[in-house]
C-alpha positions in Angstrom: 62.5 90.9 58.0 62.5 94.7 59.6 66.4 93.7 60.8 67.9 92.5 57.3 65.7 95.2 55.4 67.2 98.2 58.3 70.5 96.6 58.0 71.5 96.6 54.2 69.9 99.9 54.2 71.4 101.4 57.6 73.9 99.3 58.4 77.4 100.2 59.0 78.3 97.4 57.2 76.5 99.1 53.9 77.5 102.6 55.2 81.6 101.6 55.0 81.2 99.2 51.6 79.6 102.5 50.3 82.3 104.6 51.8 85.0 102.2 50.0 83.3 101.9 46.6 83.3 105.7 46.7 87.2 106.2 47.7 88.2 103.6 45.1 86.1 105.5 42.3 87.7 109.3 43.3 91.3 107.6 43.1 90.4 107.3 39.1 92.7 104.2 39.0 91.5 100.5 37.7 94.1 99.0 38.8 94.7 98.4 42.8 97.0 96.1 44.7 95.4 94.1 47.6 97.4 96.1 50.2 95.7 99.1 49.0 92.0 97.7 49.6 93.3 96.2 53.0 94.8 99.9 54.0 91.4 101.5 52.6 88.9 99.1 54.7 91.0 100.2 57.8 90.6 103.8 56.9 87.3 103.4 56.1 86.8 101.8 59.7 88.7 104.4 61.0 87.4 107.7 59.9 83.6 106.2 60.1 82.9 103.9 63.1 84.2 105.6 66.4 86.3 103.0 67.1 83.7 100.0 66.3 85.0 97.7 64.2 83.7 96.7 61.0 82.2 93.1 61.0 80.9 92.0 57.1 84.7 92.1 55.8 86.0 89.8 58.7 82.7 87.3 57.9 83.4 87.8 54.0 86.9 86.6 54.1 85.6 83.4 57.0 83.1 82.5 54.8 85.3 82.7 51.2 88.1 80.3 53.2 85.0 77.7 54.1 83.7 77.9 50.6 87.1 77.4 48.9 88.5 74.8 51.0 85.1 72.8 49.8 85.7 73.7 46.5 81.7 75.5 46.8 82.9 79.4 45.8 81.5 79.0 42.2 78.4 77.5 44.0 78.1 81.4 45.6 79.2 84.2 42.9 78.4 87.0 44.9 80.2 86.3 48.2 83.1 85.3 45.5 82.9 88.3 43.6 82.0 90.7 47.0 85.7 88.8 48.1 87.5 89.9 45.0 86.3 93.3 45.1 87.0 93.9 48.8 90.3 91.8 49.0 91.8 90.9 45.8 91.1 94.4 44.5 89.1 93.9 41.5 87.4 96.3 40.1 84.0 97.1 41.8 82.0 97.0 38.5 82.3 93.3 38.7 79.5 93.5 41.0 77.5 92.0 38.4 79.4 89.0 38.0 78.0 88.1 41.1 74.2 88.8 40.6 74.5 87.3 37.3 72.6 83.4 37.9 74.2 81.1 35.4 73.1 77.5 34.8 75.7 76.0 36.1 75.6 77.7 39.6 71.7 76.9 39.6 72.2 73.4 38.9 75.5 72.3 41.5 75.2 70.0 44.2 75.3 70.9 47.6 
């Protein structure tokens, strides 16, 4: 419990998605083309790791391709909606709509 509680508050993984939302919201622009958010997770890696590299955006995108070759990704909302955010470049107030627990994501078969 210590290591998931240190991580999402310490992690680099938190640090950089923090670092992202916060570059995306000083642009003052809604409206962002996937190469942009690609370009601004590698700065973000760059100008904050050392030359680590940044491991929840290479799981998020694994674990999106799983869950939509399954046909599971409205089984998960939030690992869909983190995906959009990060990837597809929607905006990062859509946060919600993966927190958000609908019927119909309660009640699918897994």
């Amino acid at each position: 419990m210590a290591d998931l509680i240190t991580t999402c508050y310490g992690g680099r993984n938190r640090k950089c998605a923090e670092a992202f939302t916060r570059r995306r919201a000083a642009q003052g622009k809604r409206d962002w083309e996937p190469e942009e958010c690609v370009d601004l997770w590698k700065q973000v890696e760059d100008d904050l790791l050392n030359g680590q590299k940044l491991q929840g955006t290479l799981a998020c995108k694994e674990v999106y391709l799983v869950l939509e070759s399954r046909g599971l990704l409205n089984s998960f909302p939030l690992i869909k909606t983190i995906h959009e955010i990060s990837f597809q470049c929607t905006p990062v107030e859509n946060i919600i709509d993966g927190i958000i627990v609908r019927d119909s994501v309660c009640h699918s078969n897994l």
